[in-house]
N, C-alpha and C positions, 0 to 999 in steps of 0.2 A: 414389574419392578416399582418398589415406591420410590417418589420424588428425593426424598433422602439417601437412600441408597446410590440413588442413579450420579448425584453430586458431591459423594462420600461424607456426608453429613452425619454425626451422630443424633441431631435434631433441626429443625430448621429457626435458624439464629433471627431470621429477619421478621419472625410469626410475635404479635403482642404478646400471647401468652405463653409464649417458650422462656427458657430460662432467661433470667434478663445479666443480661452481658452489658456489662457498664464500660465507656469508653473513656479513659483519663486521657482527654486530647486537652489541649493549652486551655480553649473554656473551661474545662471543667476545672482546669487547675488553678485557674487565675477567679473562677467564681468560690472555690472552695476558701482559695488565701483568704478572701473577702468576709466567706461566713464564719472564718475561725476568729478573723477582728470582733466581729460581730459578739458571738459567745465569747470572747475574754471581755471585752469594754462594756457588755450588756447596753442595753436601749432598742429603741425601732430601726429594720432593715428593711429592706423593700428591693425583692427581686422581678424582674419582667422579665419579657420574652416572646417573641412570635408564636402561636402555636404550633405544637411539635419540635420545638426545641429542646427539650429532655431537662424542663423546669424541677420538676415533679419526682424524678429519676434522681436528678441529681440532688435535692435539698433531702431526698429519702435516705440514698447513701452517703451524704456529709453526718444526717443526724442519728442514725443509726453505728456512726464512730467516735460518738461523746460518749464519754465514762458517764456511766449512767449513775456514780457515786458520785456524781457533781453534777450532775444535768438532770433535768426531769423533762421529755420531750411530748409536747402535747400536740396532736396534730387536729385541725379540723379545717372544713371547708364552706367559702359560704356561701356557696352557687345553689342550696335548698332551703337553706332553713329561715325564721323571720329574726327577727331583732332578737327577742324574747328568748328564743330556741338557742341562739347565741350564747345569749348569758348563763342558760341554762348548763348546755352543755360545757361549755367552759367553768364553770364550776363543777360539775357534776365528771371533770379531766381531772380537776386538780385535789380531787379524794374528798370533795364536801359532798351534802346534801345540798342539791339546789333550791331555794326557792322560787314561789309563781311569780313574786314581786320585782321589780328591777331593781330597786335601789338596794331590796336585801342582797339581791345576789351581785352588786356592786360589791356592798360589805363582805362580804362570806368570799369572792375571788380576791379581794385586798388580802383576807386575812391567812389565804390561803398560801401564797404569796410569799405570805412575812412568815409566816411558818414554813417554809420550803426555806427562803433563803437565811433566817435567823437561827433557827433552833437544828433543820437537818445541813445547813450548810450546801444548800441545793438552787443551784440556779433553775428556776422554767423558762422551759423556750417553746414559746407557743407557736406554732409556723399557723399561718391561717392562711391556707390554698382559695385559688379561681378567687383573689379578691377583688378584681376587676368589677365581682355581684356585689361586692361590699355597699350597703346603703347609707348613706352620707347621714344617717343617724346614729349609726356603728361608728363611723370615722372620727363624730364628732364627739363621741366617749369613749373612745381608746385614751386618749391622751390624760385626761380626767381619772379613770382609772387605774392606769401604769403611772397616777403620780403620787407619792409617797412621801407624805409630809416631815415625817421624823427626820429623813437626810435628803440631800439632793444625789446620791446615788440611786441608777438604775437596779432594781431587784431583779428584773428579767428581762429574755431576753423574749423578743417580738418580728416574728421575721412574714411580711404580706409579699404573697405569690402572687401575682395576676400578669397578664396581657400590657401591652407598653402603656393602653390608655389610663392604666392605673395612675401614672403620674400626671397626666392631662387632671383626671379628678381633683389628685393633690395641690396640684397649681390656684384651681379656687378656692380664693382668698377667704372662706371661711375654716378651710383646713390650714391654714398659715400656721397654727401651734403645733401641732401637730406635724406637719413639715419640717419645721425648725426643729423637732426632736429627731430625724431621721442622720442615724448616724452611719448608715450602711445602704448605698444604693447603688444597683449592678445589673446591668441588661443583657441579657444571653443573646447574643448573636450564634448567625448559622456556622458551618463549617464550608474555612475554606478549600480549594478542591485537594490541596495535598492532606486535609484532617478529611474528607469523606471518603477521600480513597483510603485510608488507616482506618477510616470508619469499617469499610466492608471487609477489609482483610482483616481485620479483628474481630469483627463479630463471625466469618468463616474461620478462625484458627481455632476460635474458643469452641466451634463448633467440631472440630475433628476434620475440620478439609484439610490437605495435603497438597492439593492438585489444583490447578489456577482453573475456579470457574467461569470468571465473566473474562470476557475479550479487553481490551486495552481503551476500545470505542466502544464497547458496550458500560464501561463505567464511566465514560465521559461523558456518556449519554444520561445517565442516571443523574448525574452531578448537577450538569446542565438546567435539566428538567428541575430539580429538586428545590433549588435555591438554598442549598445549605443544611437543612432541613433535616434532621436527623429521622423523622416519623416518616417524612415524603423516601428518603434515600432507602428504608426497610422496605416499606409499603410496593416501590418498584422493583426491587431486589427477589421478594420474594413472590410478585407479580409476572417479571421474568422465567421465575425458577416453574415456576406452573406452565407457564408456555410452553419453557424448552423443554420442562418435561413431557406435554402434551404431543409435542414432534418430536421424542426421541431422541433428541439431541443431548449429546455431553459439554457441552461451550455452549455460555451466554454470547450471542454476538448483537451488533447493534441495531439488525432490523427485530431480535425478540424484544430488547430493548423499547424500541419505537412503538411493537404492538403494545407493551404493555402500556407505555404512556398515553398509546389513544385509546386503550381502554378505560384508564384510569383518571382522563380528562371526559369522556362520555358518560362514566359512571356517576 
């Protein structure tokens, strides 16, 4: 019998690459209000977050629900690339031909820009994920570049993902301008235990369970262990479902529980 079967699963909900099943718990809804401020008011947002908090998840499915006849969503990350490679591809998101030179493709993402929001009536919203790697030579030509001398309107919209120390960065006083623009900023905290248990029972409905898999103290255990953690709560869920299916068992109870967590603290 496979594991799914054994747990009446049509898939296993708690696996990264199974379908991804979004959870609209109060975070999710009170960070969404946030980024819809964000794209109406245009300017710099700055989202944080512990890792494994469903940063990433959720900034995907907020902007993947902007009318794309008014949005132009540009995604990049900058935990690989160098300074250069930055400009590069961020010009070469927004329909130009990049050049090698910085300062050109300074000009060439301005003009890009002004042709998005003047002519097609289109705001960009650039999200730049993991910017916790962002180099404080990026940092310090954001601000320069999103500025636009014609009006004092924001043209786009600019939204940096990173880790909480993102702001620790922002705090030094040579990012002071750039700070001062930040008109959107919002910290993903974990789930508390009545949003993890909604966690798990939502991701087993979307999957086709019927039938109460984990015990009462098998999900308190998880909780527990988890610290809120949306990637930790999967990661033991479906650590569990391997055990229990490994001993035959139809009920998560809290000693497969406990193996999985000293498995997954020795790991």
């Amino acid at each position: 019998m496979e594991l799914t079967a054994r747990y009446g699963l049509e898939f296993n909900p708690f696996l990264k690459n199974s379908k991804e099943i979004l959870f609209e718990g109060a975070e999710y809804t009170e960070a969404k209000f946030r980024l819809d401020y964000l794209a109406r008011t245009k300017g710099f947002g700055l989202l944080t977050g512990a890792p494994g908090r469903g940063k990433t998840t959720l900034v995907r499915s907020w902007s993947a629900g902007l009318n794309p006849s008014l949005y132009k969503v540009i995604y990049t990350s900058l935990s690989t690339v160098t300074v250069n490679d930055f400009y590069r591809n961020l010009a070469a998101s927004l329909g130009a031909q990049p050049s090698y030179r910085k300062t050109e493709n300074f000009h060439i993402i301005q003009e890009e820009i002004n042709r998005l929001a003047m002519d097609k009536r289109k705001t960009p919203v650039i999200i730049i994920d993991e910017a916790n790697y962002i180099k404080n030579a990026v940092l310090n030509d954001l601000k320069i570049l999103f500025n636009f001398e014609m009006d004092s309107r924001d043209r786009a919209v600019i939204l940096l993902i990173g880790l909480p120390q993102l702001n620790n960065t922002l705090q030094l006083s040579i990012h002071e301008p750039l700070r001062q623009r930040i008109i959107m900023n919002y910290n993903v905290d974990g789930y508390s235990k009545e949003e993890g248990r909604a966690y798990i029972e939502w991701k087993l409905k979307k999957a086709g369970c019927t039938d109460p898999v984990f015990d009462d103290a098998a999900i308190e255990a998880i909780l527990n262990a988890s610290d809120g953690t949306a990637r930790m709560i999967s990661k033991l869920c479906n650590a569990s479902l391997v055990i229990g299916h490994s001993h035959s068992t139809n009920r998560i109870t809290a000693d497969i529980v406990m193996q999985a967590i000293n498995d997954s603290t020795l790991g």
